[in-house]
Structures are given as C-alpha cells and as structure tokens.
C-alpha positions in Angstrom: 74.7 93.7 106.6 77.8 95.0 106.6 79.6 96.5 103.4 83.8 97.2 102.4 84.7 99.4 99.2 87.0 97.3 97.0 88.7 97.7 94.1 89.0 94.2 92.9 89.7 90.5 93.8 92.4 88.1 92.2 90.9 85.2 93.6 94.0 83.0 92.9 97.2 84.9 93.4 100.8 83.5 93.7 102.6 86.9 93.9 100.5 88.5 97.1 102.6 85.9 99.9 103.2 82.8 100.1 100.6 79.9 98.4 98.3 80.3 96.6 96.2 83.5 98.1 92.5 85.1 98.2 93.6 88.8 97.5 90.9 92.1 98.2 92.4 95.0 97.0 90.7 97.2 99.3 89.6 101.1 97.9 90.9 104.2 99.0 94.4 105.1 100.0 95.7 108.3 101.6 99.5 107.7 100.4 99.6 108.2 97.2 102.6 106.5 96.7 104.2 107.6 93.7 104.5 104.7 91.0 102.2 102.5 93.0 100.9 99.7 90.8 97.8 100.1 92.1 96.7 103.6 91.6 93.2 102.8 90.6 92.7 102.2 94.6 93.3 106.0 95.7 89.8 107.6 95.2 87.5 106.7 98.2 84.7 107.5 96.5 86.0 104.4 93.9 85.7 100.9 93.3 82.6 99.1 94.3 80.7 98.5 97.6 80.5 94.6 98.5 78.5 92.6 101.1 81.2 91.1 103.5 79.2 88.1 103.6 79.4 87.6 99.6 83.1 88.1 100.6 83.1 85.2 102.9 81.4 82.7 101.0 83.5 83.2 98.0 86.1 82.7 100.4 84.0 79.6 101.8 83.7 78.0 98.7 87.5 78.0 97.8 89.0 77.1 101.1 90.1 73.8 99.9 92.5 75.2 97.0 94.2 78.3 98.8 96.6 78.7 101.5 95.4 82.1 102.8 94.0 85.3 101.7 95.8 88.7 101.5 94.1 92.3 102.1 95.6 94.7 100.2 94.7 98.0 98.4 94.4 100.6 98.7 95.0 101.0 102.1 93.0 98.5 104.0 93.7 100.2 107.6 91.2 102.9 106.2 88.5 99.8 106.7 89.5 98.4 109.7 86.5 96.8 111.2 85.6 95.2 107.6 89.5 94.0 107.0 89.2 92.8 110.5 86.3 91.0 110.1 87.1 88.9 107.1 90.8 87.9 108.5 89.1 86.6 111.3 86.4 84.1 109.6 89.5 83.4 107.5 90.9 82.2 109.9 88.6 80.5 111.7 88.3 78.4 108.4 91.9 77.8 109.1 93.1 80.1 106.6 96.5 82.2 106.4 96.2 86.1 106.6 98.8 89.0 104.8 97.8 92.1 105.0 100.0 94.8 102.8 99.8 98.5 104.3 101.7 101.9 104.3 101.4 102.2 107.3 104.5 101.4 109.7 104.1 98.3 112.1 105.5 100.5 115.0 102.9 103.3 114.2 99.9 100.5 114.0 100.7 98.7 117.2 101.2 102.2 119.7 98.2 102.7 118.5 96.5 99.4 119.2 94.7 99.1 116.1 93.1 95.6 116.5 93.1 94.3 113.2 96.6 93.4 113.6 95.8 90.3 116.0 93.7 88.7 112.6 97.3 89.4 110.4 99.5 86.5 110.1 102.2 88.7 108.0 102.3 92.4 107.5 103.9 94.1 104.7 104.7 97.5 106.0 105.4 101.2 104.6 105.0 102.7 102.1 106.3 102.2 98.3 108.8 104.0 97.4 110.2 104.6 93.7 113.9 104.9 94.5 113.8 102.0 96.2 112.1 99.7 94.0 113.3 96.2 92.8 112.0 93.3 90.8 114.3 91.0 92.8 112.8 91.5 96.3 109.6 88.7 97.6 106.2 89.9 98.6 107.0 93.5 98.6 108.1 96.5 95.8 110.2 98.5 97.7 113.3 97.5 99.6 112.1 99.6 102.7 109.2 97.8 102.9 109.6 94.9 105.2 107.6 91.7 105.4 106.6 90.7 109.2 105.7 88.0 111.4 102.5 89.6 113.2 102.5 87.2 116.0 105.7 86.7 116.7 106.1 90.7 116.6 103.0 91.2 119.0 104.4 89.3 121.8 107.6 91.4 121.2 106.6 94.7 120.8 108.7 95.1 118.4 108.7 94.1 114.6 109.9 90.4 113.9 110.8 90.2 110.4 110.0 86.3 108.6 112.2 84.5 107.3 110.8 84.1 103.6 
C-alpha cells in the first residue's frame, strides 16, 4: 500500500487548468514562496497521509464529469513516485494531467525526473509577489509559464500552450 502527504483535495475545480479538474494539493514545499496562497502546504510534517489507491478510486468514480486532474501543492516533485503514479492511472482512464511546480521545466528535464512523461501541462517556477496578477490563466505570477509537456519533451526545450 502506498501512501502521499496531502494537504487537501478540491474535487471539482475550474481555476486549476482547463475543465473541470481533480486537484491534490500535495504537502510540503521547500520554496516558501512569499504570499503563496497556499502556505498551509509548507510543513512536511503537515497535512494528512492518504492511501494512493483511495486516491484513485475517488478519481475512478468521477471520471465521467471531469476533464483531468491537476497535482499541485505544496510541491508535488518532493513526491515524485506517488505524483507519478496517480497521473499515470489518470491517464490510463483517459484523463488530462497539470501539474503546478516551482521548479523550472529546464531544471526538471536535465535531470530526467520521470514524472514529467505522466504531465500533460506544467506550470513552472516559482511565485513570485512582484510579479503577481489577477489577469493572468492557470498561473499567479507572470514568470510563471504554463507548458505543453509533450510537445516540450520531444524538443528539449520548453513549448509554451497556447491557452
């Protein structure tokens, strides 16, 4: 039985990508990004422990009525096998994946870090006040940059979508 640390789950979300999404907010982050709106996810030692497989079937049972689901935090690249896990039943169910991180996509993919082949879009980097803005889609910062994971694998090089 394998177990993630979460903080939460919204399981009908319009504001975490596109559709109608399946968000875990993952628990733990190591950026501490000042004004996150998700501070409660920063302790490790936080949130919950939760079967994966409770994950899934909640997942399972919903699959009809959302486009995708979105992992988000936290930072879910501090669970990578779990994160991985789950956006790969998700879409084996034929399910959508967005993953949010702090992370850079460049840093991620020199370091071959595998979940990124279950991510349909990434958004990358971390949030930063001074470049916040209500006006901005899927993302709180205008550094931050919403990615086409596929598309940018076979590139090597990030391939923003077109949202």
């Amino acid at each position: 039985m394998k177990l993630i640390r979460i903080s939460g789950i919204e399981s009908e979300s319009i504001v975490d990508g596109e559709g109608i999404r399946y968000v875990i907010f993952t628990q733990g982050c190591p950026h501490q990004c000042p004004g996150c709106h998700n501070p409660q996810t920063h302790p490790f030692g936080g949130g919950k422990l939760v079967l994966i497989e409770d994950i899934l079937d909640d997942i399972s049972k919903r699959k009809d009525w959302i486009d995708g689901i979105t992992i988000s935090g936290g930072e879910p690249f501090c669970q990578i096998y779990q994160c991985a896990l789950i956006a790969e039943k998700a879409h084996e169910i034929g399910l959508s994946v967005w993953c949010y991180t702090g992370y850079l996509f460049e840093d991620l993919y020199r370091q071959g870090i595998e979940l990124l082949k279950h991510i349909d879009v990434l958004v990358d980097g971390p949030f930063v006040q001074a470049e916040k803005s209500l006006e901005l889609d899927f993302r709180g910062s205008r550094n931050q940059r919403v990615i086409d994971i596929p598309e940018s694998l076979k590139e090597g090089v990030a391939i923003l979508k077109q949202i």
